[in-house]
Residue frames as a rotation matrix with the C-alpha (Angstrom) as fourth column:
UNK 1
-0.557 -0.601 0.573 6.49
0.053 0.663 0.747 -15.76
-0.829 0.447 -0.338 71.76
UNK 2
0.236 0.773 0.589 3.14
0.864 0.111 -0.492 -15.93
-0.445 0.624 -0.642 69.55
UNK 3
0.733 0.362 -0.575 4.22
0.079 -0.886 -0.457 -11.85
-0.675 0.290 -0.678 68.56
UNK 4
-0.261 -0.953 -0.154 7.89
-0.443 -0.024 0.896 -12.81
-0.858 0.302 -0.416 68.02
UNK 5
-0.636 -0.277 0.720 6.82
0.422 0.656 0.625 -15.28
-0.646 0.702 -0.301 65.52
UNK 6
0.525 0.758 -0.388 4.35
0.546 -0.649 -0.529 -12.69
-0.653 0.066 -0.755 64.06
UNK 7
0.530 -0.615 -0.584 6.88
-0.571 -0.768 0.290 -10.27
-0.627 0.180 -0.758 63.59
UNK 8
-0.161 -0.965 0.208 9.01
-0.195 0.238 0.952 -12.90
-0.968 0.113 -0.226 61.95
UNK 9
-0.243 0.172 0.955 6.67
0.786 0.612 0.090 -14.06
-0.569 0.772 -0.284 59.33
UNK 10
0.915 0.367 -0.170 5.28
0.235 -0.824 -0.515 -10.10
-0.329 0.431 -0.840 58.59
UNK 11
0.260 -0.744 -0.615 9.42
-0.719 -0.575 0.391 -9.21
-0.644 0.340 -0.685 58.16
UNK 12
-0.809 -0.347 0.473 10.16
0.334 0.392 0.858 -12.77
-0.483 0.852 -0.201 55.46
UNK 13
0.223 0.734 0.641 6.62
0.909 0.081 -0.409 -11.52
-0.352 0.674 -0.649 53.44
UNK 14
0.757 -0.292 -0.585 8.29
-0.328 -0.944 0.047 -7.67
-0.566 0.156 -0.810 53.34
UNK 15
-0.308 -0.950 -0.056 11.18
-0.548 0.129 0.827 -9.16
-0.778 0.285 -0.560 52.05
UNK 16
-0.719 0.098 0.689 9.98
0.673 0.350 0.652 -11.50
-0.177 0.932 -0.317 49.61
UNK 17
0.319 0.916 0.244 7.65
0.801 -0.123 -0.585 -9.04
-0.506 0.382 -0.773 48.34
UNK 18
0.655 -0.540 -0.529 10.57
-0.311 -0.830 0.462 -6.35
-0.689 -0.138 -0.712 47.90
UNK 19
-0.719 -0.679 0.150 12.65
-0.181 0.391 0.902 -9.16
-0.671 0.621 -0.404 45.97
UNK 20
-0.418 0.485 0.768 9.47
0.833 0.542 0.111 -10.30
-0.363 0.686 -0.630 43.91
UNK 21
0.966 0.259 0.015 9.07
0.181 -0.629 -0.756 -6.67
-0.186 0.733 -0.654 42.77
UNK 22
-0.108 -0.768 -0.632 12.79
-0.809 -0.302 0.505 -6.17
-0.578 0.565 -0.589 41.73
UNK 23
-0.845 -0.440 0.303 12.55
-0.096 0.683 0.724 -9.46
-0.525 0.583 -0.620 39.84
UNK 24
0.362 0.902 -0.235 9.17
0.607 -0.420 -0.675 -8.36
-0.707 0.102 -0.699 38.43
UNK 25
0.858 -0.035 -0.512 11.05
-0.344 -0.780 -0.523 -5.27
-0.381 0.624 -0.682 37.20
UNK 26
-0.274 -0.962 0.005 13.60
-0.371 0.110 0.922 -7.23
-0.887 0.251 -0.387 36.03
UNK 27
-0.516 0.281 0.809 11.80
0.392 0.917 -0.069 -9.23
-0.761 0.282 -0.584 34.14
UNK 28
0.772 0.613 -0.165 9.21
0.368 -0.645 -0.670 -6.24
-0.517 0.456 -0.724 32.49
UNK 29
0.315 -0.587 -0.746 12.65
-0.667 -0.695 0.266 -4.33
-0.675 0.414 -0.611 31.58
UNK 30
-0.888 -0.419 0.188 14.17
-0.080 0.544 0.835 -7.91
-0.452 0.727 -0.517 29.80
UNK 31
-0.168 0.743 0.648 10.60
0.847 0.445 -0.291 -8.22
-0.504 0.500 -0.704 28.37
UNK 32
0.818 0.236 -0.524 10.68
0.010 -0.918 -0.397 -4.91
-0.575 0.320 -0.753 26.64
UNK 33
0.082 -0.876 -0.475 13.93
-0.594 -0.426 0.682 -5.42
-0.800 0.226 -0.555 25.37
UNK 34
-0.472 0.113 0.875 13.23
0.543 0.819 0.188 -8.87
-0.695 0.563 -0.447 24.01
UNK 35
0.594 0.773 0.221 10.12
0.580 -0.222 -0.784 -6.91
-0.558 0.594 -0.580 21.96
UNK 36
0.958 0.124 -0.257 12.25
-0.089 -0.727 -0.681 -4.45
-0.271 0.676 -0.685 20.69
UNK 37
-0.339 -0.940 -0.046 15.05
-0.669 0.207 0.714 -6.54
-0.661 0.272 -0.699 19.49
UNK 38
-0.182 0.747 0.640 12.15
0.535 0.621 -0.573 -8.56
-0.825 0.238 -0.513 17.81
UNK 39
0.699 0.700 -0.145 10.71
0.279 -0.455 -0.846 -5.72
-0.658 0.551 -0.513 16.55
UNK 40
0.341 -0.670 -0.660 14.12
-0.530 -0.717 0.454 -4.88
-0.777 0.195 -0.599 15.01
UNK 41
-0.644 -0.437 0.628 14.81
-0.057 0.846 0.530 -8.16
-0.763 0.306 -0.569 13.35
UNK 42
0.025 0.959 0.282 11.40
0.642 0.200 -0.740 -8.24
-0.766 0.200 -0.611 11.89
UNK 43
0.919 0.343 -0.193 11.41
0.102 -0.682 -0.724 -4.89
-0.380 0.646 -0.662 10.43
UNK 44
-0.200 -0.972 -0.128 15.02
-0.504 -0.010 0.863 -5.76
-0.840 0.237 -0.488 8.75
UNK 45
-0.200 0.321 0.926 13.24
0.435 0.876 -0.210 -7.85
-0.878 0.361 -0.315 6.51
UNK 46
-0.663 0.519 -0.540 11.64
-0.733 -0.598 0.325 -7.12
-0.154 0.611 0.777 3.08
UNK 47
-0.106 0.984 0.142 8.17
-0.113 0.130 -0.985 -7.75
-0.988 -0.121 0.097 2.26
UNK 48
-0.682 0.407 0.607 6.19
0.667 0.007 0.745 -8.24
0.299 0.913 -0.276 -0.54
UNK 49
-0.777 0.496 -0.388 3.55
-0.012 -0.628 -0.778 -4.93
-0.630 -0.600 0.493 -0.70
UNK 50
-0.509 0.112 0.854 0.70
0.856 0.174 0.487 -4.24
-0.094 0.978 -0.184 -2.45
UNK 51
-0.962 -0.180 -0.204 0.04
0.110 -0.944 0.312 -0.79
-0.248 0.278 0.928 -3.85
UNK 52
-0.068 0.633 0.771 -3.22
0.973 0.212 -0.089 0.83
-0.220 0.745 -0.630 -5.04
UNK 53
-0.780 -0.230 -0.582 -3.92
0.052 -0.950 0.306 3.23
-0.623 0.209 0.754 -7.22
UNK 54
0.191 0.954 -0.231 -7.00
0.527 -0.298 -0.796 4.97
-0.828 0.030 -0.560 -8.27
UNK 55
-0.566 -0.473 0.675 -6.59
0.781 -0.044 0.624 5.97
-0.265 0.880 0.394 -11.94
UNK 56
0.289 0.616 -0.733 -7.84
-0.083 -0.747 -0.660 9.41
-0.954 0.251 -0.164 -13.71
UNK 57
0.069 -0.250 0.966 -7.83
0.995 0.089 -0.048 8.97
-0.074 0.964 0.255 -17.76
UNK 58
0.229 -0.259 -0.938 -6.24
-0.179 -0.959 0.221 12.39
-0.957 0.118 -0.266 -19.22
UNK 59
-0.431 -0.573 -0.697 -5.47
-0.788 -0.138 0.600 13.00
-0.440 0.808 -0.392 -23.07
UNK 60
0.147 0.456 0.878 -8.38
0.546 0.703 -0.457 10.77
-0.825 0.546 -0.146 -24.99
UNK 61
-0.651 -0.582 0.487 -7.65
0.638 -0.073 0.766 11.16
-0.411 0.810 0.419 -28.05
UNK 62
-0.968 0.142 -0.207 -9.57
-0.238 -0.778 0.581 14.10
-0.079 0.612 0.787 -30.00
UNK 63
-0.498 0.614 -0.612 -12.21
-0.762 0.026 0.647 12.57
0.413 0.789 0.455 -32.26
UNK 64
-0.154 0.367 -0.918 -13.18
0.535 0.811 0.234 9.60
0.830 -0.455 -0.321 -29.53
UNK 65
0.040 0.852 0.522 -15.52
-0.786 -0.296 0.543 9.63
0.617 -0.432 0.658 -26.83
UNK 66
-0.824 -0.484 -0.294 -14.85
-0.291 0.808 -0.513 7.01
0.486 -0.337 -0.807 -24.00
UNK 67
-0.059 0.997 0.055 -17.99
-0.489 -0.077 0.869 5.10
0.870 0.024 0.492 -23.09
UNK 68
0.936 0.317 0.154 -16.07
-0.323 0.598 0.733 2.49
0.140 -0.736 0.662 -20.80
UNK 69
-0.356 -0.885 0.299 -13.16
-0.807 0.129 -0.576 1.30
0.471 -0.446 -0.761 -18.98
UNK 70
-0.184 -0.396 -0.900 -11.83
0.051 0.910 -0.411 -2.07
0.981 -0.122 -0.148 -17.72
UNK 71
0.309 -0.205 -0.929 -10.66
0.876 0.440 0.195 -1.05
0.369 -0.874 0.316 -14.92
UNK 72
0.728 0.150 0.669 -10.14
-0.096 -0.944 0.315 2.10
0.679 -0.293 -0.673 -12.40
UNK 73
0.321 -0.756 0.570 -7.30
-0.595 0.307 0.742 0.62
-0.737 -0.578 -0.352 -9.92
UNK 74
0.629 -0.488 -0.605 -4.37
-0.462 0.391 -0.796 -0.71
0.625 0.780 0.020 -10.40
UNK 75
0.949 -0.313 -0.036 -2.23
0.180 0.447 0.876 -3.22
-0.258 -0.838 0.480 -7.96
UNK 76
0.290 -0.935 -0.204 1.54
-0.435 0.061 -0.898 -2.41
0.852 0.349 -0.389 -7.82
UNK 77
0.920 -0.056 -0.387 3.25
0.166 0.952 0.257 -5.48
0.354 -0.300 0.886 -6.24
UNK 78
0.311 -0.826 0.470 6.59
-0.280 -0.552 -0.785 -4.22
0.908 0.112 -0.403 -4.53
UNK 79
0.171 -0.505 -0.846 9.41
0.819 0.550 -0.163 -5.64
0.547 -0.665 0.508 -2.35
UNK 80
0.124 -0.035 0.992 9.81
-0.370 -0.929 0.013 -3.04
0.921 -0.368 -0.128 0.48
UNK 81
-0.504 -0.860 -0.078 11.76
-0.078 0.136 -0.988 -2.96
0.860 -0.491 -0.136 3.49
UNK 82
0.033 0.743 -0.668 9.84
0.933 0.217 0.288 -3.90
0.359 -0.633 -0.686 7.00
UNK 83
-0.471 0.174 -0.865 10.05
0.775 -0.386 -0.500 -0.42
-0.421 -0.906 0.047 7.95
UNK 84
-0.855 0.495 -0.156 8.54
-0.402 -0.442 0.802 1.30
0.328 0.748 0.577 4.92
UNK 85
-0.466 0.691 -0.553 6.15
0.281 0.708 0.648 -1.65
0.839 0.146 -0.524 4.93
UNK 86
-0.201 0.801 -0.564 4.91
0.973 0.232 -0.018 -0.73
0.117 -0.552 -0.826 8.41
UNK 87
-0.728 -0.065 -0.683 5.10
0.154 -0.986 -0.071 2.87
-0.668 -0.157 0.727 8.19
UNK 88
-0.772 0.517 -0.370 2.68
-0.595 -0.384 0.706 2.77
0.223 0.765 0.605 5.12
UNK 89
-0.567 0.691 -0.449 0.66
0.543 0.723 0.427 -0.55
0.620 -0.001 -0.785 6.48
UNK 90
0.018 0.332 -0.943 0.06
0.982 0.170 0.079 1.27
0.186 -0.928 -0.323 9.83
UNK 91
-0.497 -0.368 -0.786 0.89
0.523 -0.850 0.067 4.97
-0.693 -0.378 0.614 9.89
UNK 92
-0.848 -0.406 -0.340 0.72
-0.139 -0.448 0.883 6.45
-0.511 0.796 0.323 6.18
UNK 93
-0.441 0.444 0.780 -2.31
0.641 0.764 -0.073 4.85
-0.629 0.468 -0.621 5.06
UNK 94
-0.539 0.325 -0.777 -3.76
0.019 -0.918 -0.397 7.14
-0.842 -0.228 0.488 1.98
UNK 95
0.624 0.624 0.471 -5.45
0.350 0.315 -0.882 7.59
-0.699 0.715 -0.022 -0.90
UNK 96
-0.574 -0.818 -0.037 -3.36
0.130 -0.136 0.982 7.22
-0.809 0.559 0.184 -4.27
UNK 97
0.762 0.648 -0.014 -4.62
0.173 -0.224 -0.959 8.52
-0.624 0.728 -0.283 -7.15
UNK 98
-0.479 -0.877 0.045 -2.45
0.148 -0.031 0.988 8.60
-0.865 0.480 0.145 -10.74
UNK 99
0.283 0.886 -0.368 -2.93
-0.183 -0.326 -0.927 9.84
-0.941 0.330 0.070 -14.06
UNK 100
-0.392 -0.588 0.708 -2.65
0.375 0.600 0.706 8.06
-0.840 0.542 -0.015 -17.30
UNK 101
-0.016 0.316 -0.948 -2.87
-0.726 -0.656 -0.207 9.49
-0.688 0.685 0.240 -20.47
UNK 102
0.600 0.514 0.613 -4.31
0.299 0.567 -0.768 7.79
-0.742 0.644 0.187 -23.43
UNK 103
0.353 -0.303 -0.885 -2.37
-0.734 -0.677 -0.061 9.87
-0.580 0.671 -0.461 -26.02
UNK 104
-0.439 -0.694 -0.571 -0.63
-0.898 0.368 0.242 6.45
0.043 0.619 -0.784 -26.94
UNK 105
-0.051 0.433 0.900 -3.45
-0.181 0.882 -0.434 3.76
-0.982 -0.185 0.033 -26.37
UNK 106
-0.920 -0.357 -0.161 -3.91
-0.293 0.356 0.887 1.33
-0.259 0.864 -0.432 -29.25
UNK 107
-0.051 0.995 -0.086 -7.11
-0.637 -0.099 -0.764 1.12
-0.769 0.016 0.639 -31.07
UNK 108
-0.939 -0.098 0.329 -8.55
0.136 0.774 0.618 -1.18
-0.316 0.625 -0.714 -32.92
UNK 109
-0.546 0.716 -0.435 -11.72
-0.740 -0.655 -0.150 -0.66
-0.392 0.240 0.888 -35.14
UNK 110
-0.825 0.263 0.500 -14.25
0.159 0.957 -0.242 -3.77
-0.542 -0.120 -0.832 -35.00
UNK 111
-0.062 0.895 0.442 -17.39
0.995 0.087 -0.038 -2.27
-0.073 0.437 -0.896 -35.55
UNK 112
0.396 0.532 0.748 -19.14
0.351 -0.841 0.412 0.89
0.849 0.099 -0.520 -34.36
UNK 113
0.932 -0.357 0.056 -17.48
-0.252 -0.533 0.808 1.25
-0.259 -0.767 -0.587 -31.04
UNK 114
0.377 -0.898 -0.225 -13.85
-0.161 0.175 -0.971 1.51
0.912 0.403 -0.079 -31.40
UNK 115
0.953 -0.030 -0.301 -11.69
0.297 0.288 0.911 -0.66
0.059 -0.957 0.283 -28.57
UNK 116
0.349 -0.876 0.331 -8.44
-0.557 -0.479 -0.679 0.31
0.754 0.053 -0.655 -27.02
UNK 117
0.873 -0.264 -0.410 -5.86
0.486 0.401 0.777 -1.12
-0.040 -0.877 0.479 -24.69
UNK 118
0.277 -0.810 0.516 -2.73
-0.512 -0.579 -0.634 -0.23
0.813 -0.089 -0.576 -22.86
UNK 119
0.173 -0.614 -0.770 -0.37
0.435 0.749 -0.500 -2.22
0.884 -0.248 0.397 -21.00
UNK 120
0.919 0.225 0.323 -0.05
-0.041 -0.762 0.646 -1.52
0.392 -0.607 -0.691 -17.64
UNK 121
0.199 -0.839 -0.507 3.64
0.952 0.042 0.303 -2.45
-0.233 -0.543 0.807 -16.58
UNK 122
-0.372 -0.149 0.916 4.71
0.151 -0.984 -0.099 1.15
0.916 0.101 0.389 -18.32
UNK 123
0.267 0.825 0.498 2.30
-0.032 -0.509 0.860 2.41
0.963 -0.245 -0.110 -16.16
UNK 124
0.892 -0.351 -0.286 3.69
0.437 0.501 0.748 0.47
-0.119 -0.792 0.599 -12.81
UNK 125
-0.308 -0.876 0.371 7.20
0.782 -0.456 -0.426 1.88
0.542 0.159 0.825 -13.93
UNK 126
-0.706 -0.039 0.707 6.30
0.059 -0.998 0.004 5.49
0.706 0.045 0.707 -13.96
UNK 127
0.969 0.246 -0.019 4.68
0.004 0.060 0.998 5.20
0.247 -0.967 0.058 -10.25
UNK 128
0.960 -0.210 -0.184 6.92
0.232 0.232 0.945 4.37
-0.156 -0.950 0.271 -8.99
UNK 129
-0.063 -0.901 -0.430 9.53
0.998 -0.063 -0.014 6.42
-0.015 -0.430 0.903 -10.17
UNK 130
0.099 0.486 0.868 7.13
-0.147 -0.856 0.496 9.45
0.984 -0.177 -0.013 -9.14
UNK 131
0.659 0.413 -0.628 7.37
0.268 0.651 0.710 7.67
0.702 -0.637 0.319 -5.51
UNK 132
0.248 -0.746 0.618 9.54
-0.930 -0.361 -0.063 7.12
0.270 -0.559 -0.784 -2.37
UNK 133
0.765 -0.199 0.612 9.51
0.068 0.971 0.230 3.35
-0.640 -0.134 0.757 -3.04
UNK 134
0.187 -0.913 -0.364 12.92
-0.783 -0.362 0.506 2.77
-0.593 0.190 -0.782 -4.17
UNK 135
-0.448 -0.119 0.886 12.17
-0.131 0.989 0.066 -0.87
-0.884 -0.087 -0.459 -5.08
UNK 136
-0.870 0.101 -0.483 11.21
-0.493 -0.191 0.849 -2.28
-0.007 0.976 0.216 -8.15
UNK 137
0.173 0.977 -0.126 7.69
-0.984 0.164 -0.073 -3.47
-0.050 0.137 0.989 -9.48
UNK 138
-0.807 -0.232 0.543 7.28
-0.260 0.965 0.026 -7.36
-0.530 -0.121 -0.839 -9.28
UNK 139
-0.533 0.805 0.263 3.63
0.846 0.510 0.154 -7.62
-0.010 0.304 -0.953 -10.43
UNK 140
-0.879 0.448 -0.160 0.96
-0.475 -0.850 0.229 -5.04
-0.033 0.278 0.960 -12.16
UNK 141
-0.694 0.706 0.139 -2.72
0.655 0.700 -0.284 -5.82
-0.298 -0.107 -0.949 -11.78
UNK 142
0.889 0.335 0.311 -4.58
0.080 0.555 -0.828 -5.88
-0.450 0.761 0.467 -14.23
UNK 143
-0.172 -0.834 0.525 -1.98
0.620 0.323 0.715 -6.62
-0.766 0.448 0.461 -16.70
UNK 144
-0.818 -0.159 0.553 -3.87
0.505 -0.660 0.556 -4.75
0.277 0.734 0.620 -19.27
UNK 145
-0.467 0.820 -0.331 -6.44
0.122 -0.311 -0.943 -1.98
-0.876 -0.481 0.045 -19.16
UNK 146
-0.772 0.100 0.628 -9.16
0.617 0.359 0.701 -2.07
-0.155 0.928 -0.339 -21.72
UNK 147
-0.625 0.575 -0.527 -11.34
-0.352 -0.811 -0.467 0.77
-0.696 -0.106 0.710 -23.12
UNK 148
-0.043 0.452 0.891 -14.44
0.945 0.309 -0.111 1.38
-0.325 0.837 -0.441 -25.37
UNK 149
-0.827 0.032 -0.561 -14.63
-0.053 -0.998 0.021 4.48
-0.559 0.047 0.828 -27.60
UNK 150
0.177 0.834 0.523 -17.39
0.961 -0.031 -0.275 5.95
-0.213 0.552 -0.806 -29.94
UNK 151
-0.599 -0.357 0.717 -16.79
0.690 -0.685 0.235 8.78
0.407 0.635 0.656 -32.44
UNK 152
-0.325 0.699 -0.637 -18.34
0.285 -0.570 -0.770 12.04
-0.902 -0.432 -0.014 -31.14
UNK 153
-0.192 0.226 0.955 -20.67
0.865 0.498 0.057 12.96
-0.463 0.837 -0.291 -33.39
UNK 154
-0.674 -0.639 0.370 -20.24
0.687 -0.359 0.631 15.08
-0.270 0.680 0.681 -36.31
UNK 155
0.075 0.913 0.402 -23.67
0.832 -0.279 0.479 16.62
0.549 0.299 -0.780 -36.41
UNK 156
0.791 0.077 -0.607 -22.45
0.327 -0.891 0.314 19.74
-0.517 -0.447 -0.730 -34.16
UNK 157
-0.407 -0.911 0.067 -19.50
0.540 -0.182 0.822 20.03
-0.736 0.371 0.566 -36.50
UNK 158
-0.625 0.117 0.772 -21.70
0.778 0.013 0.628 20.32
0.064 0.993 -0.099 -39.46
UNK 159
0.657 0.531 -0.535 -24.12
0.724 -0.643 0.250 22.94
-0.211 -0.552 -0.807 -37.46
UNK 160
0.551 0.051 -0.833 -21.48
0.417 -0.881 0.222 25.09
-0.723 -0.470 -0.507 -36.92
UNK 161
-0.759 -0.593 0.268 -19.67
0.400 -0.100 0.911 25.16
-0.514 0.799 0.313 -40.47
């Protein structure tokens, strides 16, 4: 009798251990699905991103000599879809470099150094239709960028004349 009931309790723990791993995998397969209907919902969204970019001045004017700059980066603020957004947050990550040409900063002549500025939304524009963000700019950091020049001087000009 003492084996019979043995046997009975070793064959209801086989069984419930046989049902409590199918409902286990049930449970792992609806938990996997749940995530990745989540993960789908989520990345349906748009975002707010933010961009940087590592400036390279090109095209100083001629007769000026830049001694100093504002600023080297620039933030570009952009609405972007949750799968862009994680493909660049989490995948893509790189270094952005862009070149801006002076050719059309504005100068102003205070003293001896001569300042310049240039607006940087232009600047946020043309990114980003050099890009594969389809979206538009929302916000440019700095707003402006501000230089200092100083005439190069004229004393090797006058050498070589």
């Amino acid at each position: 009798m003492k084996s019979d009931f043995l046997e009975f309790i070793g064959s209801a723990r086989e069984r419930r251990s046989d049902k409590f791993r199918t409902q286990f995998y049930i449970f792992l397969v609806c938990l996997v699905l749940s995530i990745f209907i989540w993960a789908l919902v989520r990345l349906s969204k748009e975002y707010y991103y933010s961009v940087e970019y590592h400036l390279n001045y090109t095209q100083i004017p001629a007769h000026l000599r830049m001694v100093d700059q504002s600023d080297s980066t620039i933030y570009l603020r952009i609405k972007i879809q949750g799968f862009e957004f994680f493909s660049e947050q989490f995948i893509i990550r790189q270094y952005r470099e862009y070149e801006v040409s002076l050719r059309n900063v504005r100068l102003r002549y205070p003293g001896e150094h001569i300042q310049g500025y240039l607006l940087t939304n232009r600047i946020g524009k043309e990114i980003i239709s050099q890009t594969n963000f389809p979206n538009e700019v929302y916000f440019v950091s700095p707003d402006t960028l501000f230089f200092e020049f100083e005439r190069k001087s004229q004393n090797k000009q006058s050498l070589t004349e």
